[in-house]
C-alpha positions in Angstrom: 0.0 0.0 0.0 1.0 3.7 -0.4 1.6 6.2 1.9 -1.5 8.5 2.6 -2.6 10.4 5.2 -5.9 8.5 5.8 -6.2 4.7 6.5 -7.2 2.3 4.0 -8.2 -0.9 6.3 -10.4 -1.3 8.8 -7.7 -1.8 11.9 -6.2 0.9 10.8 -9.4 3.2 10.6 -10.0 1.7 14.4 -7.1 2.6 15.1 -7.6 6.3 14.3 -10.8 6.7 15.1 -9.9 5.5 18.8 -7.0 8.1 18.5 -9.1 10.4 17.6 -12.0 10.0 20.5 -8.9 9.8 22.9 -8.4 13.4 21.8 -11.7 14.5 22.1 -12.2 13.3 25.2 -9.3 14.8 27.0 -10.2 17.9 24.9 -13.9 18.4 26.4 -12.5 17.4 30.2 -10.0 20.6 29.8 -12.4 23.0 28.3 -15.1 21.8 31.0 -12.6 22.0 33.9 -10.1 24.9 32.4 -12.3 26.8 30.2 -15.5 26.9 31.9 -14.6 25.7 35.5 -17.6 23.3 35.9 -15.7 20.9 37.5 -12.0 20.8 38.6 -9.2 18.1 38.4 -9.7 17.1 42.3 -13.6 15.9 41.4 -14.5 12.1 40.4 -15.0 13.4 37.0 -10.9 13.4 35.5 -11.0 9.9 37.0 -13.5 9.0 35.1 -11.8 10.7 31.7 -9.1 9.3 32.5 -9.9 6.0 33.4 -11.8 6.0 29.4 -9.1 7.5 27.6 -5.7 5.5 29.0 -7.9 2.1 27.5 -8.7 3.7 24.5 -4.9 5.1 23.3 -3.6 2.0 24.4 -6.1 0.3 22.1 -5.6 2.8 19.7 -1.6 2.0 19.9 -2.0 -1.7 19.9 -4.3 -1.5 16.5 -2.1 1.1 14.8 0.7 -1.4 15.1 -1.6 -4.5 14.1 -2.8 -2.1 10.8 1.1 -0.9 10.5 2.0 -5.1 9.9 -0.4 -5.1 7.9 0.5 -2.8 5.3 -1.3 0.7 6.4 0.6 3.7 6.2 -1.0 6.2 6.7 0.1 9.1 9.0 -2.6 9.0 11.2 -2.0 5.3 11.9 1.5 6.4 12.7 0.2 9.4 14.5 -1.9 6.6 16.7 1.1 4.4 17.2 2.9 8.0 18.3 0.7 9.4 21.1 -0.2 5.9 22.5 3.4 5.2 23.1 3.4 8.5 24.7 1.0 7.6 27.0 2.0 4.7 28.0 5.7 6.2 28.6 4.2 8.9 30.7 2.3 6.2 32.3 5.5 4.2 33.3 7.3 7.5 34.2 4.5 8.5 36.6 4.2 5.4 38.5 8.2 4.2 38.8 9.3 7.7 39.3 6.8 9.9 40.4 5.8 9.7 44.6 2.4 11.1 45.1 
């Protein structure tokens, strides 16, 4: 397959679309706790957010790799595989290094 900027199979277009609602999701929880202050980070509320979004880039990582073996690649498969390993390197740093 070619290079493109949008996936061509179906893990990959999972795989980006999970990226994608990751986003989103972190997106609206800032603009509701920054933006508007409805709620702040110390309510049950970022648990929640983040207790959705951590599953879904990790899926989102794990498909983008599955869609990258199998011959998709597209930049926002690779921008998938990207902000999931992100995550889960911030997510390794936080709980080895970080003492709460």
């Amino acid at each position: 397959m070619e290079k493109s900027f949008l996936p061509k199979t179906k893990i990959g277009k999972w795989s980006a679309g999970l990226n994608i609602s990751f986003i989103l999701l972190i997106f609206v929880s800032l603009i509701l706790i920054l933006g508007f202050k409805i709620v702040s980070f110390d309510s049950h509320w970022w648990d929640w957010t983040v207790g959705i979004a951590v599953p879904l880039t990790i899926a989102a990582f794990v498909t983008g790799i599955i869609a990258v073996r199998k011959k998709d690649l597209s930049g926002l498969v690779y921008f998938s595989i990207f902000i999931g390993a992100c995550a889960i390197l911030f997510l390794l740093s936080h709980s080895l290094f970080i003492n709460d």
